[in-house]
ChimeraX commands (.cxc) that place a marker at each C-alpha (Angstrom):
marker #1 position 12.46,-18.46,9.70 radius 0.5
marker #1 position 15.25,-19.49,7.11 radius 0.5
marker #1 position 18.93,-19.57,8.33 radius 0.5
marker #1 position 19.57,-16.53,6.00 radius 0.5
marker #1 position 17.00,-14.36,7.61 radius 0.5
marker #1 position 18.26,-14.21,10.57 radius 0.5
marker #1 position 20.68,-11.06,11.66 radius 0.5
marker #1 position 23.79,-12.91,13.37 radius 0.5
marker #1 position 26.36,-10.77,13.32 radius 0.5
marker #1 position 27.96,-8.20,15.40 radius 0.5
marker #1 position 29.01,-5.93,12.07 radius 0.5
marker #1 position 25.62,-6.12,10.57 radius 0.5
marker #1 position 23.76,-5.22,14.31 radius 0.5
marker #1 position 26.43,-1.41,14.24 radius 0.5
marker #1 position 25.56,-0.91,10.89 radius 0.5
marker #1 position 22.10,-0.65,11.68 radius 0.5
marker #1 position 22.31,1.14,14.71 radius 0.5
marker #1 position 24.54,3.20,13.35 radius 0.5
marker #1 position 23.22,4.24,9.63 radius 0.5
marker #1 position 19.86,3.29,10.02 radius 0.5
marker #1 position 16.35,4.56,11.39 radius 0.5
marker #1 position 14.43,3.70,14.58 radius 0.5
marker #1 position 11.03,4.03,15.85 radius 0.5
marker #1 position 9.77,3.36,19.41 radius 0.5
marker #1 position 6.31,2.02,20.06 radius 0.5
marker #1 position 4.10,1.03,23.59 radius 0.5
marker #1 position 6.17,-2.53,23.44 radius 0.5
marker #1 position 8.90,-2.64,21.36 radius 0.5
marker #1 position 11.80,-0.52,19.46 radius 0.5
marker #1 position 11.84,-1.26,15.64 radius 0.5
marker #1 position 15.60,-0.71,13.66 radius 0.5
marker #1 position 15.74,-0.95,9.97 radius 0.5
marker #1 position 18.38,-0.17,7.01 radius 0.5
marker #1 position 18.15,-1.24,3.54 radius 0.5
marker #1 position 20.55,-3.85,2.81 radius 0.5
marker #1 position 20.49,-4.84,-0.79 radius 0.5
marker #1 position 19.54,-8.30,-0.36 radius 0.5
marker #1 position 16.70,-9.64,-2.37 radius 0.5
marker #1 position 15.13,-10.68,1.22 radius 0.5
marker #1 position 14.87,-9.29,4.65 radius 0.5
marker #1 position 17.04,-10.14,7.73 radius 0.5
marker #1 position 15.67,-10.05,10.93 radius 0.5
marker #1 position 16.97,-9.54,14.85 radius 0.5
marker #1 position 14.98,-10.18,17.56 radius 0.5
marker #1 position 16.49,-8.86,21.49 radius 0.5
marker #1 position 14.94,-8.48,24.85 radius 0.5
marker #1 position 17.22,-7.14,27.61 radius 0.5
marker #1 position 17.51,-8.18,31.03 radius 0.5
marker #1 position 15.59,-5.22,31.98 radius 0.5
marker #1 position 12.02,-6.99,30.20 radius 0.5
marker #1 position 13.06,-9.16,33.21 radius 0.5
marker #1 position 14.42,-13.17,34.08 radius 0.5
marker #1 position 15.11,-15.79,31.09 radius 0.5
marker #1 position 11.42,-16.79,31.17 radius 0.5
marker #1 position 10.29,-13.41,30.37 radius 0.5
marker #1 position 12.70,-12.59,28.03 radius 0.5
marker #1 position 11.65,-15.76,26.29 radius 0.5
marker #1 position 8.56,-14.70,26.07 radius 0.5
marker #1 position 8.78,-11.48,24.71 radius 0.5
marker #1 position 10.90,-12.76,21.92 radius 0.5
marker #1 position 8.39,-15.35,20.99 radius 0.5
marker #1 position 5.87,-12.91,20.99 radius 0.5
marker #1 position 7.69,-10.27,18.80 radius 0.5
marker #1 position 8.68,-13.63,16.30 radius 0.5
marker #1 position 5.31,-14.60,16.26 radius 0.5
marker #1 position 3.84,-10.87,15.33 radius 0.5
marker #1 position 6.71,-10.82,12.70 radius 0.5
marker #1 position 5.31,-13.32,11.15 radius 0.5
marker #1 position 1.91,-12.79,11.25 radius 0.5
marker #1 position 2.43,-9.27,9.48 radius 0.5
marker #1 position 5.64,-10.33,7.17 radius 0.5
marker #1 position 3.52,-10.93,4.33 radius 0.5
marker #1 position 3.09,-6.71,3.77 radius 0.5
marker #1 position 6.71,-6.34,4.14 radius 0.5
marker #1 position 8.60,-5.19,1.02 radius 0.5
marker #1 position 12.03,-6.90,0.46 radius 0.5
marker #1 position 15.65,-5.98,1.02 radius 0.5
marker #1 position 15.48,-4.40,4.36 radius 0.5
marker #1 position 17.61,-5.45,7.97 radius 0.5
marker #1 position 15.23,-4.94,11.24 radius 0.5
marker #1 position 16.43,-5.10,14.41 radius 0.5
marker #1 position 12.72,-5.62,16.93 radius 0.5
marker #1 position 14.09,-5.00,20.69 radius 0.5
marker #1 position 11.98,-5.18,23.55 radius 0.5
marker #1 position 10.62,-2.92,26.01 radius 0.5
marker #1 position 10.26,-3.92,29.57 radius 0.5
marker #1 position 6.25,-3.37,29.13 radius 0.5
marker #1 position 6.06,-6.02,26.57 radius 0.5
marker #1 position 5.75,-8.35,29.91 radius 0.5
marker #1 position 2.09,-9.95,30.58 radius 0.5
marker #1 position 0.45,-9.27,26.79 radius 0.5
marker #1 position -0.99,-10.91,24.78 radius 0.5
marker #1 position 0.10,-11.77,21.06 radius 0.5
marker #1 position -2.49,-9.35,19.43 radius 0.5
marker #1 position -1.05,-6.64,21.59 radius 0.5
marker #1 position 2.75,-7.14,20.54 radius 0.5
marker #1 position 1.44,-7.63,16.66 radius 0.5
marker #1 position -0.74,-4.01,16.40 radius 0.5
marker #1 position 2.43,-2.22,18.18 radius 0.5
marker #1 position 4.55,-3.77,15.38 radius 0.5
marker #1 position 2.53,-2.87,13.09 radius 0.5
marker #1 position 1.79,0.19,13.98 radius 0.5
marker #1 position 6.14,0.97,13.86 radius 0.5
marker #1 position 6.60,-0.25,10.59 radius 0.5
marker #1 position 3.36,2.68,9.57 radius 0.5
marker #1 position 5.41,5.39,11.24 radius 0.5
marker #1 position 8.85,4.61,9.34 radius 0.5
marker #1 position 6.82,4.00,5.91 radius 0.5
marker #1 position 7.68,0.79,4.98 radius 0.5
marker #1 position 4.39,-0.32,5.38 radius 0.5
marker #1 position 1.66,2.13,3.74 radius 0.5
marker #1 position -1.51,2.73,5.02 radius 0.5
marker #1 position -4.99,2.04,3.11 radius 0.5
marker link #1:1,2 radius 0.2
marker link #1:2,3 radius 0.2
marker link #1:3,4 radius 0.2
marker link #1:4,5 radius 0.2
marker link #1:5,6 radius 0.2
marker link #1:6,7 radius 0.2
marker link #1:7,8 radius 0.2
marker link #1:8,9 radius 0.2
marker link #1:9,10 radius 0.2
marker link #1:10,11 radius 0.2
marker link #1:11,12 radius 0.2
marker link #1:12,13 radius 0.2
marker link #1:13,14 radius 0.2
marker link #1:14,15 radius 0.2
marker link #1:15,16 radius 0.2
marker link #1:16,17 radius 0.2
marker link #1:17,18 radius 0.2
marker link #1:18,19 radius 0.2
marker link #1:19,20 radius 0.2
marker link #1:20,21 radius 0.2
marker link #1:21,22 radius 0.2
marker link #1:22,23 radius 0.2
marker link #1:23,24 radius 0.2
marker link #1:24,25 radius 0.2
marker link #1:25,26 radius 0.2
marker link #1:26,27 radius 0.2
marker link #1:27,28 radius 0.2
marker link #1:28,29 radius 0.2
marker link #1:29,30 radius 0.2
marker link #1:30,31 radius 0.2
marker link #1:31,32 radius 0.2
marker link #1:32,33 radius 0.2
marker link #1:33,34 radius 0.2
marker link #1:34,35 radius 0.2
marker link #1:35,36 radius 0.2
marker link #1:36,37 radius 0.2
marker link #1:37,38 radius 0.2
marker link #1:38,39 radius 0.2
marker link #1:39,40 radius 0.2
marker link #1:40,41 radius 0.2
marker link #1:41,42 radius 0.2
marker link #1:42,43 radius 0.2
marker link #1:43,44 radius 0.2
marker link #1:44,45 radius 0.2
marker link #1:45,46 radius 0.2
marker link #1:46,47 radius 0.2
marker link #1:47,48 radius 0.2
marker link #1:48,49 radius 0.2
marker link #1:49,50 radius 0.2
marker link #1:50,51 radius 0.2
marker link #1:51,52 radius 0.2
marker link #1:52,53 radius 0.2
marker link #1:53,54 radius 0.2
marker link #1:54,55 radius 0.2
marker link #1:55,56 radius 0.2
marker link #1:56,57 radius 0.2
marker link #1:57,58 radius 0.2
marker link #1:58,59 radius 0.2
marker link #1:59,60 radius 0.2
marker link #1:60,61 radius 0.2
marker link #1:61,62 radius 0.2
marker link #1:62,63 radius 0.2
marker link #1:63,64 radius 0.2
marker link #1:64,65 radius 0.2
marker link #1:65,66 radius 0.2
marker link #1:66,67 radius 0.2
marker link #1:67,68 radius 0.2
marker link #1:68,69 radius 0.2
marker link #1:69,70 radius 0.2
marker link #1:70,71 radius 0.2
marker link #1:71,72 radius 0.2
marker link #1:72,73 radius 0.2
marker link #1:73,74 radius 0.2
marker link #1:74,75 radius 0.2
marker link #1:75,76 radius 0.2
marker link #1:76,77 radius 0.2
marker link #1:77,78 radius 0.2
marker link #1:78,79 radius 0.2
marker link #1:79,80 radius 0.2
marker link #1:80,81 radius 0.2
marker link #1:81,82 radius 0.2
marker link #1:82,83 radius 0.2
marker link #1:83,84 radius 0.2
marker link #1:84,85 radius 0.2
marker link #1:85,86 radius 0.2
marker link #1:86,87 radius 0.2
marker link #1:87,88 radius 0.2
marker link #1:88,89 radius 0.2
marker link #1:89,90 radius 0.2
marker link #1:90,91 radius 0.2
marker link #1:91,92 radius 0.2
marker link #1:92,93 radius 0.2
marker link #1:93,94 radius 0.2
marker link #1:94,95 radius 0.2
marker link #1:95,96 radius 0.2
marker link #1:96,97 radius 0.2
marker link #1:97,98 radius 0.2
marker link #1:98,99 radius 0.2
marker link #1:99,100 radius 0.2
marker link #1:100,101 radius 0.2
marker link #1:101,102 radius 0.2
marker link #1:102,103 radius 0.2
marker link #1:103,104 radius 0.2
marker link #1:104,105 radius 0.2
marker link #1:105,106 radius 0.2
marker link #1:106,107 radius 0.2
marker link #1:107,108 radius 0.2
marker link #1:108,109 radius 0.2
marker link #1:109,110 radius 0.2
marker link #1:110,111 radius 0.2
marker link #1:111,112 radius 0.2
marker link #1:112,113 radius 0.2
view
């Protein structure tokens, strides 16, 4: 993941939560906003509630890893914000991919065949 597609600050993380739409899945809480940007910008969080560093690790791995695997039927110019839940613990990476898939269906960035 380039430099530039990563969310970093503190602004761009309120704006988000605060203007744009969520949608909660099994694992994981997806946040996007249009941005403008001819590319997308991406945040990836797991709380101390998903459990000790190790864990939390993990998950993040796991969401950056299904990110990437489905980034391809993304259109550009969007933020996302992928936080996860504390049930995102023990799965596997196919898991973690068809819940993030299955957000980005239910906000309609992603359209179904």
């Amino acid at each position: 993941m380039l430099k530039n597609n990563v969310l970093r600050k503190n602004s761009d993380f309120n704006a988000i939560y605060k203007k744009g739409r969520s949608v909660g899945d099994r694992y994981l809480v997806l946040f996007l906003r249009e941005n403008g940007l001819p590319y997308n910008r991406t945040g990836f969080l797991a709380s101390k509630k998903v459990g000790n560093s190790v864990k939390r690790n993990r998950a993040k791995r796991l969401m950056k890893e299904s990110y990437r695997a489905i980034s391809y039927m993304l259109p550009e110019g969007y933020d996302f914000i992928i936080i996860a839940r504390n049930t995102i613990c023990g799965k596997k990476c196919a898991e973690v991919e068809k819940s993030l898939l299955s957000a980005f269906k239910r906000t309609g960035v992603i359209k179904e065949k």
